[in-house]
C-alpha positions in Angstrom: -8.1 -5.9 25.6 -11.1 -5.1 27.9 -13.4 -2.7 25.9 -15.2 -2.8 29.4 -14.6 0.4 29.9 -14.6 2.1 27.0 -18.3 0.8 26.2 -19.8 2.1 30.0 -18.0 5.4 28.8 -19.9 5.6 25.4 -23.5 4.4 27.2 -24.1 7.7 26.9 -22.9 9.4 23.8 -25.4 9.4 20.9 -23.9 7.2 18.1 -22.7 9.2 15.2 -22.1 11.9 17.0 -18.2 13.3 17.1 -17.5 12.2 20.6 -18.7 8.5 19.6 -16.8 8.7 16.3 -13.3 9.3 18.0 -13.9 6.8 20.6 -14.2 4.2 17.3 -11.6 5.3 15.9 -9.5 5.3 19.1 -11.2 1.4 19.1 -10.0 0.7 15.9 -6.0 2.0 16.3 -6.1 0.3 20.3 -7.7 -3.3 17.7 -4.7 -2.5 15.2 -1.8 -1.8 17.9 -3.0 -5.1 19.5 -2.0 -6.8 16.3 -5.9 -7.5 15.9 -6.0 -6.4 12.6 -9.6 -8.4 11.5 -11.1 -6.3 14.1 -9.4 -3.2 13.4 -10.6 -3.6 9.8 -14.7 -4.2 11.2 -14.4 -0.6 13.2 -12.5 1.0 10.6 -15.0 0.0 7.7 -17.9 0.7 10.0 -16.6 4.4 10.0 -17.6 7.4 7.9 -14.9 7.1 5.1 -12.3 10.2 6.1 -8.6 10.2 5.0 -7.1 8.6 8.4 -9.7 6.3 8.6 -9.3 5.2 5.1 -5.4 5.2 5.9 -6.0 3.1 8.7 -8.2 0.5 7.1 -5.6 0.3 4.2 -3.1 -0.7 7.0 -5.0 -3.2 9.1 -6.4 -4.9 5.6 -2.6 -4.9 4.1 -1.4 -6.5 7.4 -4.3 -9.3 7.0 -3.0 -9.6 3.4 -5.6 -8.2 1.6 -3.4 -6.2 -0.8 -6.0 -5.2 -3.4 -8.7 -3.7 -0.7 -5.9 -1.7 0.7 -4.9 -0.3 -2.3 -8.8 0.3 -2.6 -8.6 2.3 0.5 -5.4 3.7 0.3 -6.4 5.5 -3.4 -9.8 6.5 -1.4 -7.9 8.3 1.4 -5.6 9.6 -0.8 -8.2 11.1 -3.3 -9.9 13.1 -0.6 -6.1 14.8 0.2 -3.9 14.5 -2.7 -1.1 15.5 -0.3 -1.9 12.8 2.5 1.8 11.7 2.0 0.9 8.2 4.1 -1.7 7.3 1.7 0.0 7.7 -1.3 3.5 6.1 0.1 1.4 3.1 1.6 0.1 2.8 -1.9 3.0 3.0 -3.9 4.6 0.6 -1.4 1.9 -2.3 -1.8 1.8 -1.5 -5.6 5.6 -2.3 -6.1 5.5 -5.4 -4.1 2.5 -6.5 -6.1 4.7 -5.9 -9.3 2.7 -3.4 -10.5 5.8 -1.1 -11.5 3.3 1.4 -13.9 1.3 1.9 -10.7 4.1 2.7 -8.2 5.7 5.1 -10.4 2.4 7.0 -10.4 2.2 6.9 -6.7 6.0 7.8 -6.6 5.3 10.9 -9.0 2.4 12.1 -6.1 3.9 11.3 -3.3 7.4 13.2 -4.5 5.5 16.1 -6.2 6.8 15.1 -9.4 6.3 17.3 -12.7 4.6 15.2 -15.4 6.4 12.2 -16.4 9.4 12.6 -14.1 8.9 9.2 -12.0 9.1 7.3 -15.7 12.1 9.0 -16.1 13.4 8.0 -12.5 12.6 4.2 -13.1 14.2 4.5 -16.6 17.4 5.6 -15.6 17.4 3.0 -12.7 17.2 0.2 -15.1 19.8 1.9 -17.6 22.6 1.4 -14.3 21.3 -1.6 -14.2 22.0 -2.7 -17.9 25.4 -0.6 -18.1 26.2 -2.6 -14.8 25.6 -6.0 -16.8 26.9 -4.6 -19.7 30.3 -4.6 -17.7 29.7 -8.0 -16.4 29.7 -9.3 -19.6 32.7 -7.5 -20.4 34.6 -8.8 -17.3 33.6 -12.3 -17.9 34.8 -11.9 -21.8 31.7 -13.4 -23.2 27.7 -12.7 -23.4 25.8 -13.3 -19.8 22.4 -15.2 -20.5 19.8 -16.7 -18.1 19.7 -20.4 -18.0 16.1 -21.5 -18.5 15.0 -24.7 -20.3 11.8 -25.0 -21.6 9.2 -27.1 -19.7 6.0 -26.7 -22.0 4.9 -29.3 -24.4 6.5 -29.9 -27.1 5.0 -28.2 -30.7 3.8 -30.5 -33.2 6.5 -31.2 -36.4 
């Protein structure tokens, strides 16, 4: 956790230049490894926007629980290389868990080199097990299988 070093060492290195640019970007991964993941995400913004920085950023903002600015970052990174595989799986990841199913099956579709609509098809025939599964439930059980849910609103007018 002491940067001591690290800051005599770039004393001398003009900022911007490549030399100063990986030692931030070592910064930022040392922040992110140390579970520092605020500070991680100051370096890694601060940086000129390239895929693993982008990737990076996406992972340090994600672990802080900003979701949507990772996603942010994580379609940024991946638009720059449309086969940077830990963009596009980070993304796909964080869009599922949002619940944004539409989302992760486009991610899916890149991240698998998918021909056109092949991820749809993926997801559809995932739920169809799952409704032939329930379908044979019901079938077990001799009778229909429905949720038990009782309304909680107000109550409509006569």
């Amino acid at each position: 956790r002491n940067y001591k070093a690290s800051n005599l060492a770039l004393e001398n290195v003009p900022p911007g230049s490549r030399e100063y640019l990986q030692a931030q970007f070592l910064r930022g991964l040392n922040h992110y490894r140390l579970g520092e993941f605020s500070a991680a995400s100051k370096v890694f913004a601060a940086l000129p926007p390239t895929y693993d920085v982008l990737v990076n950023l996406g992972g340090s903002l994600a672990a802080q629980g900003d979701g949507a600015q990772a996603l942010l970052a994580w379609s940024r990174a991946s638009s720059q290389d449309p086969l940077g595989s830990d963009a596009v799986f980070d993304a796909g990841y964080w869009s599922l868990i949002r619940g944004d199913i539409e989302a992760a099956i486009r991610y899916l579709e890149r991240f698998m080199k998918l021909e056109g609509r092949d991820g749809e098809a993926m997801f559809l025939l995932g739920r169809t097990v799952g409704w032939i599964a329930h379908a044979i439930e019901q079938a077990s059980h001799g009778a229909l299988i429905r949720p038990r849910a009782r309304y909680t609103g107000p109550r409509s007018a006569p």
